[in-house]
C-alpha positions in Angstrom: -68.1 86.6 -74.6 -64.2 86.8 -73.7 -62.9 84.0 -72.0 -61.1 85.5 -68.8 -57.0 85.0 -69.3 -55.1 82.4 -66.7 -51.9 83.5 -65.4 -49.2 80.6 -64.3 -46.6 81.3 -62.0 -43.5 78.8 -61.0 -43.2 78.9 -57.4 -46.4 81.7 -56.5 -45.1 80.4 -52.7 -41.9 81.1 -52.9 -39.8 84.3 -53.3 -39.9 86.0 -56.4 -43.3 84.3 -57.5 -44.8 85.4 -54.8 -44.4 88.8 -56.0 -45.3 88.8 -59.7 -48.4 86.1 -58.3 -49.6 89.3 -55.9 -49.3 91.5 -58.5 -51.3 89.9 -61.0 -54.3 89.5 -58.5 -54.1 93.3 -57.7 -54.8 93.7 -61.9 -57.7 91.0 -61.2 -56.1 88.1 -63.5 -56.7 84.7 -62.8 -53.4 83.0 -61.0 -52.5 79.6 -60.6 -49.1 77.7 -59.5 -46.7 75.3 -60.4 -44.9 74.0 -57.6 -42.9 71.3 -55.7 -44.5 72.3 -52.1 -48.4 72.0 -53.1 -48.7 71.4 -49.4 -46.7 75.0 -48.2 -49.0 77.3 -46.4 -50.9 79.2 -49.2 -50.4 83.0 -48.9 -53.4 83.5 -51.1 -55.5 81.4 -50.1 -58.6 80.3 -52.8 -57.4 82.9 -55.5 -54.2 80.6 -56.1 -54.7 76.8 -57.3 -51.5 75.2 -57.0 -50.7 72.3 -59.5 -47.2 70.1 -59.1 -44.8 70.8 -61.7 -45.0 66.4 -62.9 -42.1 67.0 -64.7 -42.1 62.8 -65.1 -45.1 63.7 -66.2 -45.5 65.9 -69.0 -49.0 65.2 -70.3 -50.2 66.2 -66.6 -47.7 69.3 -66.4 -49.0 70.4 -70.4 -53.0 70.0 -68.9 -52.1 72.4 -65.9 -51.0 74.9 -68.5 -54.1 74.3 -70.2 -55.8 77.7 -71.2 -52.6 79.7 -69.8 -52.0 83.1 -71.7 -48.7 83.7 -69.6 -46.5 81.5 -68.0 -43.8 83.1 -65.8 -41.1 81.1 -65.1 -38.7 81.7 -61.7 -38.1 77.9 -60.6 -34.1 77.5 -60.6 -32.0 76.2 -57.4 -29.3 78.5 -56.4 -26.9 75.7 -55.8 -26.2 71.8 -56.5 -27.2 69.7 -53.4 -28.3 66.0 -53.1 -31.7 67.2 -53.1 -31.6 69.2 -56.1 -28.9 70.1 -58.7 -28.7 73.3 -61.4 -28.5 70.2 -64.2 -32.0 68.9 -62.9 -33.3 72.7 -62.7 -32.1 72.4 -66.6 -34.0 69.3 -67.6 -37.3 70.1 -65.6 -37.1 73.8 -67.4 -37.2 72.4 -70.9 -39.8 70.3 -70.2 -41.8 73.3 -68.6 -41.0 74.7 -72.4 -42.2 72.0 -74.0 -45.3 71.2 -72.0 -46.2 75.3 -72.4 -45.8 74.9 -76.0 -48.0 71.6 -76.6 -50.6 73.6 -74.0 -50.6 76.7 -76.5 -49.3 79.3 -73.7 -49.1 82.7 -75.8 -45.9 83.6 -74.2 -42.8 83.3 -71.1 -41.6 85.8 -69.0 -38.4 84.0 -68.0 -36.0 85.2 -65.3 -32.2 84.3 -66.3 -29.2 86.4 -64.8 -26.7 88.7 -66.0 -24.2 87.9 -68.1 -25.1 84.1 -69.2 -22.9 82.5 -71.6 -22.8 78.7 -72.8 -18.7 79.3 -72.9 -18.9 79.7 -68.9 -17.2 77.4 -67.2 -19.4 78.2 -64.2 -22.5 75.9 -64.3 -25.2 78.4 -63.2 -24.3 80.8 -65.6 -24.2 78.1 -68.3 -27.7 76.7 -67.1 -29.4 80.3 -67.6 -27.7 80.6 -71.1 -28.7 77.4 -72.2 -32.4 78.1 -71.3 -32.5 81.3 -72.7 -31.4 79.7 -76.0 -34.0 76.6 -76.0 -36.6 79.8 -75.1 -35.6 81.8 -78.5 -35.3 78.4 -80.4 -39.0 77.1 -79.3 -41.0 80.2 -81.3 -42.9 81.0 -78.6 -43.2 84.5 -77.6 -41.2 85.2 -75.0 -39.5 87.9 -72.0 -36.2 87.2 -70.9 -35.5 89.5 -67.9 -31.6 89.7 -66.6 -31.4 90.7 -62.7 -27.9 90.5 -60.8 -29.4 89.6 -56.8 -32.5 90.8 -55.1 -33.3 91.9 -52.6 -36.2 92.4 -49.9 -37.9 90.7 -46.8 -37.6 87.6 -47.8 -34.2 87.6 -49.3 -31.7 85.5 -48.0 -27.7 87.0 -50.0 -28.4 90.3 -48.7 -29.8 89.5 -45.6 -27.5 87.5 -44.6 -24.2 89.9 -45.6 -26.2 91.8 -42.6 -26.3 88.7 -40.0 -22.8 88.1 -40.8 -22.0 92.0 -39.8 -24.2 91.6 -36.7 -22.6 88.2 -35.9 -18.8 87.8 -36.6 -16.1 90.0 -35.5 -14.9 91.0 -39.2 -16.2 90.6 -42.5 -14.1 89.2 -45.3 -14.2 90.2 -49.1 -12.9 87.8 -51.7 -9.9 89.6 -53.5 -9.8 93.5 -53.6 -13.7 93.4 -53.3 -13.6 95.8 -56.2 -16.1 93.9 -58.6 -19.3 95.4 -59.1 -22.9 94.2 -58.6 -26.5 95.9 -59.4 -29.4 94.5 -56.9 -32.5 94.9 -57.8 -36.1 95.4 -55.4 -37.5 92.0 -55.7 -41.2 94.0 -56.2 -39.9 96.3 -59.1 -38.7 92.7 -60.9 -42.3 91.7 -60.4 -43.8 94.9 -61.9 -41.2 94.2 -64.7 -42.6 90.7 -65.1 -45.8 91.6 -65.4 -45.8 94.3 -67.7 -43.6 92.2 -70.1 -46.5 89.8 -69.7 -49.0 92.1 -71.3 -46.7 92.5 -74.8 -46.0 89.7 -77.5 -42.9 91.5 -78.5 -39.9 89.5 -78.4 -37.5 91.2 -75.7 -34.6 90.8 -73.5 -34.6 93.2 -70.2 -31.1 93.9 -68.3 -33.5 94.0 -64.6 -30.9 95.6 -62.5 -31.5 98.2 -60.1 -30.8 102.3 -59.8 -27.1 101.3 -57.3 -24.3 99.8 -58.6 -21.9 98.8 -56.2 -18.7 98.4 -55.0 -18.7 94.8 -53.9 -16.8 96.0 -50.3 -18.1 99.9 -50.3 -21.5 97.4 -50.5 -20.9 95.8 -47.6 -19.4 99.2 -45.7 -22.6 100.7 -46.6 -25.0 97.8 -44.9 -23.0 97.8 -41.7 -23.0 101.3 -41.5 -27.1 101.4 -42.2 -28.0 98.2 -39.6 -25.8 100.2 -37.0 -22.7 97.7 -36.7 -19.3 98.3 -37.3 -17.0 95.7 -38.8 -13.2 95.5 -40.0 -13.9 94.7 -43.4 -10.9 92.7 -44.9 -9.5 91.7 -48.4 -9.1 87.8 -47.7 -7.7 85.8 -50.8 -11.0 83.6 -52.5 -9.7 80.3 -50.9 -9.5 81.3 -47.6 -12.7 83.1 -48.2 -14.2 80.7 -49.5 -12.8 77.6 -46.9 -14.3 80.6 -43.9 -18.0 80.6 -45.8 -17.8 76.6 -45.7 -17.1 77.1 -41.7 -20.0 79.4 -41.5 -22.5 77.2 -43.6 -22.0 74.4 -41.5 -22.4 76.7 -38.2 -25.6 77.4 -39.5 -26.8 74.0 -41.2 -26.5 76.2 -44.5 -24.6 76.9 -47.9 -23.7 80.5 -46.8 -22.2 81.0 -50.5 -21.0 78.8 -53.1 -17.4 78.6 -55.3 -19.9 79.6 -58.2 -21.1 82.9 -56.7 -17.3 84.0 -55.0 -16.5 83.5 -59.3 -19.0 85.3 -60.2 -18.7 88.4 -58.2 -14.9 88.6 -59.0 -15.7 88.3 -62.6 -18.2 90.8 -62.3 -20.6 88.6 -63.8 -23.7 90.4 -61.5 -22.9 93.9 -63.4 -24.2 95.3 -67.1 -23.3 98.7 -68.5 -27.1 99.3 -69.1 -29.4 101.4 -67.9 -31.7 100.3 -64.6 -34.9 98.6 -64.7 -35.8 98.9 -61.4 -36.3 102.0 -59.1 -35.7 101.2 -55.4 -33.0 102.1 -54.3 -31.2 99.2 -51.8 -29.6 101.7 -49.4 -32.8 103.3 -49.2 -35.1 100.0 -48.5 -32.5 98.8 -46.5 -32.8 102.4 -44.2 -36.4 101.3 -43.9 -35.8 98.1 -42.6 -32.6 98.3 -40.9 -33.9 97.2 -37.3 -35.2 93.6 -38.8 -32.3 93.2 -41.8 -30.1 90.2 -40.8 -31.4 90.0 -37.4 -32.3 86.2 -37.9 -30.3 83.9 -40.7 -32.0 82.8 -43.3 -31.5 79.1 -44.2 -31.7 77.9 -48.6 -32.0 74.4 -47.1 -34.1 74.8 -44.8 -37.1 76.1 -47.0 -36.2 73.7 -49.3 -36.5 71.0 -46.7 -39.4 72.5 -44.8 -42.1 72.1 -47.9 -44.8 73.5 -45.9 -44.3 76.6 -44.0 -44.8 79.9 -45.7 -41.3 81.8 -46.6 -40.9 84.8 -43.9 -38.0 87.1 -43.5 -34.9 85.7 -42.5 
């Protein structure tokens, strides 16, 4: 008799994970979670046994993996904070590749980002890059997918572009806003992650969406689709930047960080490839335009509060 395949997901109550988690259960695969918020509300309930991560444990983080087929990996930190740092996120995720490898997992689906080099000077995009060379380099078989952003309810960039529209009397782009930028449907990345989990074959996915934007025709095209019109300006990146710093401490928040204003004006969020995804942005925004940055939605405080289910911003 076949033994039934276990599925492992970093972060099943989270954003991404939660995703790629629901759509392994609708294929009837077992699920279970690594996590740092074993205690947040459980959106699956019994199908989903969480695990911590242990990453100052490896033995106990290799016998969670135990009998794992798949691991897909989305834990990262979007920003450095006395709480957590992108160095740490590093560290913990070659130990995650370590203790998969001493558990026998068959194979990764990773998400990375687009465009990561080890030459960056900007640490996130250096993180990613390193990973993605420690995941070729450890023999395992292995999916590295590439999105730009995503976006969908419980998305907190794009959703909060549209707060800002709804909230402040103008909206500022860094530069000319002419950089480019390729969101994709946070559910079409799952779909992607899952169907990469199914092959062995060693593979690298560009997971950007059907739009590619404008950076400021972007955010003309939100304001216009929630209903709210805003002088959008060209603002040099400092004063951008020093105005997002305002706005983060307004709201208790990082509203965006030195790293991401760099990376949009370097066009680091755009690939001349063809897209992965299918949703459109414009069109899922249309569909939700009443709810879309109606309420802010805080990085630190779901990272603080380690217990309440993610919702919509």
């Amino acid at each position: 008799m076949t033994t039934k395949q276990i599925h492992a997901v970093t972060g099943a109550f989270g954003y991404s994970g939660k995703y790629i988690t629901q759509r392994l259960l609708d294929k009837g695969l077992d699920v279970i979670t690594l996590t740092n918020s074993v205690q947040r509300t459980n959106p699956f309930g019994e199908r989903v046994k969480a695990y911590p991560f242990n990453f100052d444990d490896p033995l106990k983080l290799a016998e969670s993996l135990k009998g794992v087929s798949v691991l897909y990996n989305t834990y990262w930190v979007r920003f450095n904070h006395k709480m957590f740092t992108q160095v740490d996120a590093v560290e913990n995720t070659l130990i995650l590749f370590d203790a998969a490898q001493k558990a026998g997992v068959e194979r990764i689906v990773h998400i990375s980002i687009t465009n990561p080099s080890e030459q960056s000077p900007l640490e996130y995009f250096y993180g990613k890059a390193r990973l993605e060379r420690a995941l070729v380099e450890s023999g395992m078989s292995y999916a590295i997918l590439r999105p730009a952003i995503l976006f969908g309810k419980e998305d907190i960039l794009v959703n909060n572009i549209a707060w800002a529209l709804r909230h402040l009397p103008v909206f500022g782009v860094f530069g000319d806003g002419k950089y480019c930028l390729q969101p994709i449907y946070v559910d079409d990345l799952a779909e992607i992650a899952v169907a990469q989990g199914e092959s062995r074959t060693n593979t690298l996915v560009q997971a950007i969406g059907p739009e590619t934007f404008v950076y400021g025709e972007m955010i003309k095209q939100i304001s216009k689709i929630i209903g709210v019109w805003r002088p959008v300006l060209a603002v040099p990146p400092a004063f951008g930047y020093l105005a997002s710093y305002l706005i983060g401490k307004m709201v208790n928040d990082v509203f965006v960080t030195r790293t991401e204003i760099e990376g949009l004006m370097g066009n680091l969020l755009y690939v001349d490839a063809p897209p992965a995804g299918k949703t459109r942005m414009t069109d899922w925004a249309k569909s939700h335009a009443n709810e879309l940055g109606r309420k802010y939605a805080s990085e630190l405080e779901r990272r603080r509060d380690r217990v309440r289910e993610y919702k919509p911003g």
